[in-house]
Backbone atoms as SQL, in Angstrom:
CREATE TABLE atoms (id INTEGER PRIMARY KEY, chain TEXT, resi INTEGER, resn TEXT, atom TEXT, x REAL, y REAL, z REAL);
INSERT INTO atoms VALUES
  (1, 'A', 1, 'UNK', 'N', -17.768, -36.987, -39.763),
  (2, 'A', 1, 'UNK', 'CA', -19.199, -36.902, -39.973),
  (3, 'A', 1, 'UNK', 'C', -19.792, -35.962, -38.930),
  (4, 'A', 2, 'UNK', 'N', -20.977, -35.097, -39.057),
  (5, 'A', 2, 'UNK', 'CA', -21.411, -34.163, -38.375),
  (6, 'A', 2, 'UNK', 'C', -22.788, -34.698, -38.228),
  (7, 'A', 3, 'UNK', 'N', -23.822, -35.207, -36.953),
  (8, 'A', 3, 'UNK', 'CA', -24.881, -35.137, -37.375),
  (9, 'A', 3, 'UNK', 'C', -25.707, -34.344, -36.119),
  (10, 'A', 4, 'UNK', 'N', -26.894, -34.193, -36.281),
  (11, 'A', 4, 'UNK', 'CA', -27.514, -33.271, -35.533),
  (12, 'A', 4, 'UNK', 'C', -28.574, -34.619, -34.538),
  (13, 'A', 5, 'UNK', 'N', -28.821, -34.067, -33.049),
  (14, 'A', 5, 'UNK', 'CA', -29.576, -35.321, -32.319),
  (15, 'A', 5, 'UNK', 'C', -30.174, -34.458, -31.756),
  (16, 'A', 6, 'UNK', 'N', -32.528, -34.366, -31.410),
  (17, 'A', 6, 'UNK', 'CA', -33.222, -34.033, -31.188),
  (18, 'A', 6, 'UNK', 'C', -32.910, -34.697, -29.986),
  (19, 'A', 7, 'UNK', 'N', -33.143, -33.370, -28.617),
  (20, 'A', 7, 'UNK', 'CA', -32.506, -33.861, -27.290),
  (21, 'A', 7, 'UNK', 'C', -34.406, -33.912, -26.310),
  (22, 'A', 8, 'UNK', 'N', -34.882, -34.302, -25.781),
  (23, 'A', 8, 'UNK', 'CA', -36.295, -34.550, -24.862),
  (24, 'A', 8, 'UNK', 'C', -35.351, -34.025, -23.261),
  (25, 'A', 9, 'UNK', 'N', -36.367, -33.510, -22.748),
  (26, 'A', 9, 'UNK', 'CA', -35.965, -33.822, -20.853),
  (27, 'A', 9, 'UNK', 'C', -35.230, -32.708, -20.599),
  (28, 'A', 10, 'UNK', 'N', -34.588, -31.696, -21.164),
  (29, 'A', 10, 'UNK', 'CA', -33.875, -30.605, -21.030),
  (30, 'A', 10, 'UNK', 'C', -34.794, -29.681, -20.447),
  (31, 'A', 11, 'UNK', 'N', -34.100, -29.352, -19.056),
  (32, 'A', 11, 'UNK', 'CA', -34.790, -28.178, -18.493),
  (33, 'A', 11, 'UNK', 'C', -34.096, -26.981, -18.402),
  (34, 'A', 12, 'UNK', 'N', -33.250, -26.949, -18.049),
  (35, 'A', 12, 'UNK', 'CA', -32.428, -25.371, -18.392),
  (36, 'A', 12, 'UNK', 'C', -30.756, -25.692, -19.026),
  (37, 'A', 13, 'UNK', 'N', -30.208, -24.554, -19.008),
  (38, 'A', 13, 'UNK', 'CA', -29.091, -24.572, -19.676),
  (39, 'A', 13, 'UNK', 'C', -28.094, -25.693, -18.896),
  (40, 'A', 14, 'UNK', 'N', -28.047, -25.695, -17.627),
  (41, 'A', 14, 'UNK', 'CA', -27.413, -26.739, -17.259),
  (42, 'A', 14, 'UNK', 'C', -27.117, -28.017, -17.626),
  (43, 'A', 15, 'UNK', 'N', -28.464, -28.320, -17.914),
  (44, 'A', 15, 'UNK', 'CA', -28.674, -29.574, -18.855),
  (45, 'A', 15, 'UNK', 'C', -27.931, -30.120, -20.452),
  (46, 'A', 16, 'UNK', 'N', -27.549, -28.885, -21.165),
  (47, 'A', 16, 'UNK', 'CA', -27.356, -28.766, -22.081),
  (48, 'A', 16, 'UNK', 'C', -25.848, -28.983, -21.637),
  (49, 'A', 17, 'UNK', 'N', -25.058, -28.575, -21.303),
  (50, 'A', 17, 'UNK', 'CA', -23.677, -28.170, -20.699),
  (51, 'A', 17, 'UNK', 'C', -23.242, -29.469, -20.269),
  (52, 'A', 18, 'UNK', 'N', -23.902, -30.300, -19.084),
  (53, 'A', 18, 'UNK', 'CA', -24.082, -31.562, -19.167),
  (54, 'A', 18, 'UNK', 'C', -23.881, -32.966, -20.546),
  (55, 'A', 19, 'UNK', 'N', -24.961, -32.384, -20.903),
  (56, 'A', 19, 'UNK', 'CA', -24.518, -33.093, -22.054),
  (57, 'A', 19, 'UNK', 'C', -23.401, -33.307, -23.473),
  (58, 'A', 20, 'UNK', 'N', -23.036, -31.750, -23.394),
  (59, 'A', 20, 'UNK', 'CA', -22.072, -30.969, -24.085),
  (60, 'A', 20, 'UNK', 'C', -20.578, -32.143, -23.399),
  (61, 'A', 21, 'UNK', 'N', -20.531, -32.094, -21.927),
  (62, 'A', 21, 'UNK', 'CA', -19.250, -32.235, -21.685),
  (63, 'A', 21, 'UNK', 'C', -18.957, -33.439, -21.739),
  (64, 'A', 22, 'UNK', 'N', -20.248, -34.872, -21.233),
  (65, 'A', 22, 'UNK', 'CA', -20.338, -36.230, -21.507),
  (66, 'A', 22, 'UNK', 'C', -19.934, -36.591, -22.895),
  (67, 'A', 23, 'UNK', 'N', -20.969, -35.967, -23.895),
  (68, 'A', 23, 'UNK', 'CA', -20.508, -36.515, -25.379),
  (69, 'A', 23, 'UNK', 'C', -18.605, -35.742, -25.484),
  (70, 'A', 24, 'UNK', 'N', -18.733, -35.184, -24.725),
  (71, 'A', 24, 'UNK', 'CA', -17.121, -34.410, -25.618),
  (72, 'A', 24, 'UNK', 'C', -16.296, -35.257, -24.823),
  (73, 'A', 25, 'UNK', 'N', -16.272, -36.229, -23.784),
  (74, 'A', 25, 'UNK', 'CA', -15.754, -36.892, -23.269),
  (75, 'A', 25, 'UNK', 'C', -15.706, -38.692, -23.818),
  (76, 'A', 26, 'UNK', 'N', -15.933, -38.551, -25.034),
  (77, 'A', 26, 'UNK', 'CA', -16.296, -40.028, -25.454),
  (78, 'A', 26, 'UNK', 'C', -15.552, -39.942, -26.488),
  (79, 'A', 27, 'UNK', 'N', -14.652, -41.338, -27.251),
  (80, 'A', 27, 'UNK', 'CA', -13.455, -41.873, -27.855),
  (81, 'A', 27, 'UNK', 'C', -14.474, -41.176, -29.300),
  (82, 'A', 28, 'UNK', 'N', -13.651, -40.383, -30.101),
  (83, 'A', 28, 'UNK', 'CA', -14.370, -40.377, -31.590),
  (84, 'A', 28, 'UNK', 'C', -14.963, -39.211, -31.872),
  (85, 'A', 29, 'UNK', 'N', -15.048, -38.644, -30.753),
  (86, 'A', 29, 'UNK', 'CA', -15.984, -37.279, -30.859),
  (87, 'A', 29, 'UNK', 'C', -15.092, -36.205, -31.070),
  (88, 'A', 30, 'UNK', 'N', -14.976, -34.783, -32.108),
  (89, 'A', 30, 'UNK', 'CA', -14.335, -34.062, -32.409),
  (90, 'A', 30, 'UNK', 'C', -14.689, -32.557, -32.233),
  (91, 'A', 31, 'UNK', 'N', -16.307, -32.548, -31.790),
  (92, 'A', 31, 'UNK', 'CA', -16.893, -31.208, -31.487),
  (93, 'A', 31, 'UNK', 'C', -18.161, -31.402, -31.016),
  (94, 'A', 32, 'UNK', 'N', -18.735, -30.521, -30.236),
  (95, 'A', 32, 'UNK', 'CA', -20.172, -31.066, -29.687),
  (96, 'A', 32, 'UNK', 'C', -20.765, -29.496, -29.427),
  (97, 'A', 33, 'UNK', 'N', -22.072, -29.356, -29.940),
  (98, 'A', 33, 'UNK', 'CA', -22.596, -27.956, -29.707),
  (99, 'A', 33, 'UNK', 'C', -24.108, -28.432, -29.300),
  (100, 'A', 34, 'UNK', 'N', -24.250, -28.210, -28.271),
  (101, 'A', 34, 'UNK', 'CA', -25.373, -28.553, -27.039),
  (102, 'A', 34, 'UNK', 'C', -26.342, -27.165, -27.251),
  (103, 'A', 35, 'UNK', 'N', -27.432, -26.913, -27.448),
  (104, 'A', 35, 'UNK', 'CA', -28.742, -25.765, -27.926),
  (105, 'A', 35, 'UNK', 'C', -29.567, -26.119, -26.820),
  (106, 'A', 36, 'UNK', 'N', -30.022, -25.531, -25.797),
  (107, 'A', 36, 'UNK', 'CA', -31.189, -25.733, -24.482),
  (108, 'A', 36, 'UNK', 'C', -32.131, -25.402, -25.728),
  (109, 'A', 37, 'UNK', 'N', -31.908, -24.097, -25.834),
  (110, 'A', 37, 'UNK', 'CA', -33.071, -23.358, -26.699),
  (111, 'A', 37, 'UNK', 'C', -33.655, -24.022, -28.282),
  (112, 'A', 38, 'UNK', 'N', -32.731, -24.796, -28.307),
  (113, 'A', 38, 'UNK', 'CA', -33.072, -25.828, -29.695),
  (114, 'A', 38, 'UNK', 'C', -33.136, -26.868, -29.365),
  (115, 'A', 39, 'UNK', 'N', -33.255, -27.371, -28.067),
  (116, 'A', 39, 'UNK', 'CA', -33.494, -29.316, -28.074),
  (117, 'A', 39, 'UNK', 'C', -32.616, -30.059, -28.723),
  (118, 'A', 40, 'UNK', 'N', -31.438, -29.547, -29.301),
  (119, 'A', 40, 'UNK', 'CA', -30.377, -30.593, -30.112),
  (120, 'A', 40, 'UNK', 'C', -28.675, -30.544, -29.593),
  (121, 'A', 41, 'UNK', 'N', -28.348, -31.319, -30.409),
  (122, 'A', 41, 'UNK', 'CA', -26.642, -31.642, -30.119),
  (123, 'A', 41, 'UNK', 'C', -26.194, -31.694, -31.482),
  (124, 'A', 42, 'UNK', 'N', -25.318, -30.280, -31.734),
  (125, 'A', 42, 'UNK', 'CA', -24.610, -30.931, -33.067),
  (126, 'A', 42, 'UNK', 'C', -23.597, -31.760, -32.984),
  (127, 'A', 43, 'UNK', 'N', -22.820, -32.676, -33.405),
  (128, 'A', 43, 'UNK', 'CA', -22.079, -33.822, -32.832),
  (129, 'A', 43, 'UNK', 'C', -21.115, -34.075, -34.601),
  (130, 'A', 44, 'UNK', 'N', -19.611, -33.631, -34.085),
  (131, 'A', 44, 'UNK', 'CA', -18.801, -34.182, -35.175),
  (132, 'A', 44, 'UNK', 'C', -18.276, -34.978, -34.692),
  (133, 'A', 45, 'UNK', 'N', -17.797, -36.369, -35.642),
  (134, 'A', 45, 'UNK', 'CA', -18.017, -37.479, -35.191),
  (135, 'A', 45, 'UNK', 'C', -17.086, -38.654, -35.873),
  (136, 'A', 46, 'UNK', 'N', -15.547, -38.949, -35.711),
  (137, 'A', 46, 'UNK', 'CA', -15.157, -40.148, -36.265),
  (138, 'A', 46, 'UNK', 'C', -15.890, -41.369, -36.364),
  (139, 'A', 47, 'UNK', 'N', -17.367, -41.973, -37.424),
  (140, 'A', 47, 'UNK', 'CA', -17.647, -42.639, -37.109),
  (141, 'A', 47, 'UNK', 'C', -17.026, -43.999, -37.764),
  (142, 'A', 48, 'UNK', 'N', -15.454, -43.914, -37.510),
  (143, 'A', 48, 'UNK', 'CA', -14.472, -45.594, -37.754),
  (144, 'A', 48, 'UNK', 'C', -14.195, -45.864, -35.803),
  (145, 'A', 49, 'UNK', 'N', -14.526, -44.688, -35.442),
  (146, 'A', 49, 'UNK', 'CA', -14.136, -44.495, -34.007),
  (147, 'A', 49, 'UNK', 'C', -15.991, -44.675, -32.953),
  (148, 'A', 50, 'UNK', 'N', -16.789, -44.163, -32.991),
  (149, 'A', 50, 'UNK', 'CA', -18.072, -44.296, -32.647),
  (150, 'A', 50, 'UNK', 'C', -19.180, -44.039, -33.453),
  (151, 'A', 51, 'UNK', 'N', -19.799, -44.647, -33.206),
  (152, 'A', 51, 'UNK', 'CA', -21.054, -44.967, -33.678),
  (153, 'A', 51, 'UNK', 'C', -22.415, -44.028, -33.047),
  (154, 'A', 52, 'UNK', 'N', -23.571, -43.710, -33.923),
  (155, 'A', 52, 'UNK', 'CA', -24.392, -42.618, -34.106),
  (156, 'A', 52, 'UNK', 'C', -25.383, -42.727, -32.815),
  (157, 'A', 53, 'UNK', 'N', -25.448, -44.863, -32.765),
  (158, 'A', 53, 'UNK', 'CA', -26.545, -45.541, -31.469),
  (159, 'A', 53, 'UNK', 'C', -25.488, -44.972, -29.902),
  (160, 'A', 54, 'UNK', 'N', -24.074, -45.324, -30.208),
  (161, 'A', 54, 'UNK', 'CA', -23.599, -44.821, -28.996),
  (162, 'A', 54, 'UNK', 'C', -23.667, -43.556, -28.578),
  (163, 'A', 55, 'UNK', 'N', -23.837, -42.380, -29.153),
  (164, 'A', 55, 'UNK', 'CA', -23.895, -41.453, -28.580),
  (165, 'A', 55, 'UNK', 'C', -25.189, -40.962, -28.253),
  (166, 'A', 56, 'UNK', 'N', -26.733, -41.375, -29.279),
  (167, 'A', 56, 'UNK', 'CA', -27.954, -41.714, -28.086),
  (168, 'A', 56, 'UNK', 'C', -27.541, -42.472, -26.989),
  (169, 'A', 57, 'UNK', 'N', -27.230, -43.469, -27.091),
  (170, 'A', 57, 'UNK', 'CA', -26.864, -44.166, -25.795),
  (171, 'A', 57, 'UNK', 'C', -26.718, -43.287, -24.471),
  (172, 'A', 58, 'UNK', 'N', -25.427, -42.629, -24.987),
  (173, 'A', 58, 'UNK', 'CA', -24.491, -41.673, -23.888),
  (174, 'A', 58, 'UNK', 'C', -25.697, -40.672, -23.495),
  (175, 'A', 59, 'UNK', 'N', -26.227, -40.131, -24.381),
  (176, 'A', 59, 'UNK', 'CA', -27.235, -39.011, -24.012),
  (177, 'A', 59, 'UNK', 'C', -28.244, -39.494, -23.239),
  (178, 'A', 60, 'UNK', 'N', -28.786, -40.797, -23.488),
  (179, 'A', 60, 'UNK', 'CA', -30.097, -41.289, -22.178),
  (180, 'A', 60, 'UNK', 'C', -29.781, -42.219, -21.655),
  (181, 'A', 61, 'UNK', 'N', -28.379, -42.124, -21.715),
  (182, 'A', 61, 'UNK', 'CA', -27.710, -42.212, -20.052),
  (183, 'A', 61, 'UNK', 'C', -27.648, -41.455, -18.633),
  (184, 'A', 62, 'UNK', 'N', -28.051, -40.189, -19.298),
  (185, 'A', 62, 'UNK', 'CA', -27.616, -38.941, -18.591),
  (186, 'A', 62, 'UNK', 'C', -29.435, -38.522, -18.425),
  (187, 'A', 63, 'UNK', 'N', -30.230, -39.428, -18.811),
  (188, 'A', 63, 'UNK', 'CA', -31.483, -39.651, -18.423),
  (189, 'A', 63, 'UNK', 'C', -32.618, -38.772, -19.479),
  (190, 'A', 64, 'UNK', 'N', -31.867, -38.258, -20.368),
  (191, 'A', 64, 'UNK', 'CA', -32.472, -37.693, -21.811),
  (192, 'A', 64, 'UNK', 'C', -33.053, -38.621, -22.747),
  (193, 'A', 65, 'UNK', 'N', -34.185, -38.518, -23.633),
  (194, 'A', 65, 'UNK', 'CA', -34.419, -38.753, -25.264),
  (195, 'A', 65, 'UNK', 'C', -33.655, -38.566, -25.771),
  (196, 'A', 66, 'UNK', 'N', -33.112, -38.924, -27.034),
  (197, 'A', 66, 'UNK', 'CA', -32.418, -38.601, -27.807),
  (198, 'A', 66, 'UNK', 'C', -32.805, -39.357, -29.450),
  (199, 'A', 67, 'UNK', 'N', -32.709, -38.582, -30.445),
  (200, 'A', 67, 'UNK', 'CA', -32.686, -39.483, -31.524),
  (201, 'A', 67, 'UNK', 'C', -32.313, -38.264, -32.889),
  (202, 'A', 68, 'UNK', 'N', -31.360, -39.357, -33.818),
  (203, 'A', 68, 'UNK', 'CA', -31.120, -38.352, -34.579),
  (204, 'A', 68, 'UNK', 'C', -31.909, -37.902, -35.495),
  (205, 'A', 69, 'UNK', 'N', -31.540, -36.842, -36.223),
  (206, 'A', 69, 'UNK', 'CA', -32.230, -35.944, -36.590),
  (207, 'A', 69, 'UNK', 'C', -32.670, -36.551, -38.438),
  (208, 'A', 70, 'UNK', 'N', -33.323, -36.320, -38.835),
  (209, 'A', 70, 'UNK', 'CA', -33.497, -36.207, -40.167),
  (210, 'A', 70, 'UNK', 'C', -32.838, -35.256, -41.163),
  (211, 'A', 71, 'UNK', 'N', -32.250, -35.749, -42.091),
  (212, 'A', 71, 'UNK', 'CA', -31.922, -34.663, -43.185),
  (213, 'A', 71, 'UNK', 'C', -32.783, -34.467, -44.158),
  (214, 'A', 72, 'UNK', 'N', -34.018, -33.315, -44.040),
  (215, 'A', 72, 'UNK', 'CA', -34.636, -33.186, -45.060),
  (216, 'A', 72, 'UNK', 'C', -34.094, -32.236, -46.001),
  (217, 'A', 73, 'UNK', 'N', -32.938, -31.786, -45.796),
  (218, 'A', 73, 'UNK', 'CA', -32.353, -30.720, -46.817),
  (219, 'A', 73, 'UNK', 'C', -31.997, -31.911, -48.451),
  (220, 'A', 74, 'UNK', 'N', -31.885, -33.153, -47.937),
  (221, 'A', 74, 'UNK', 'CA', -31.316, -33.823, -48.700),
  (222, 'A', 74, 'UNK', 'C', -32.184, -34.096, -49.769),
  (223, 'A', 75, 'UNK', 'N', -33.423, -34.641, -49.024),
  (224, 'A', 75, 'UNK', 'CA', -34.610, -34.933, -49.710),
  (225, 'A', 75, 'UNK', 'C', -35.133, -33.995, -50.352),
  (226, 'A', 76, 'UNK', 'N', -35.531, -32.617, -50.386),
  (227, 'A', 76, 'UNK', 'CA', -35.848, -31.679, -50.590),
  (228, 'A', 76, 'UNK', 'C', -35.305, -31.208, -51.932),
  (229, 'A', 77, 'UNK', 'N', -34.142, -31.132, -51.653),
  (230, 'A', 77, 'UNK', 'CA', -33.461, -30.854, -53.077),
  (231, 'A', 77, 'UNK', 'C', -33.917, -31.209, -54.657),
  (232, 'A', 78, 'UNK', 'N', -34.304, -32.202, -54.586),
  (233, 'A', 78, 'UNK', 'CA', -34.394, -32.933, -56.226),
  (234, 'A', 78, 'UNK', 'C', -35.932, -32.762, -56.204),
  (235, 'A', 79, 'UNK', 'N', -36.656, -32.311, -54.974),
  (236, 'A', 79, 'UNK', 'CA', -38.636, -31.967, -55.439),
  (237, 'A', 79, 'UNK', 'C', -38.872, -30.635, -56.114);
């Protein structure tokens, strides 16, 4: 599963890199693409292995917002 998480509290790229290496360091996780310039985390994701709350978790741990993202591509489609 791939989902995207709106990141708060990011001040420069450091931050991002940070967070990049925490989530890529957690049981389940298969890719992580950290955006300063976009406020998000793309996050692929065994979720039989972790769960969507644990990896907000992990992220405002590290003293960030975090919450995932909406798929309005989904919704969108059939209007």
């Amino acid at each position: 599963m791939r989902r995207e998480f709106h990141i708060k509290g990011m001040h420069c790229e450091s931050c991002a890199v940070e967070i990049k290496e925490q989530l890529g360091l957690t049981a389940g996780v298969k890719d992580v693409d950290v955006t300063f310039g976009g406020k998000t985390a793309n996050v692929e994701f065994d979720e039989g292995v972790v769960q969507e709350k644990t990896l907000v978790k992990k992220i405002q741990d590290l003293g960030y917002q975090a919450t995932v993202a909406d798929e309005p591509q989904r919704e969108a489609r059939g209007a």
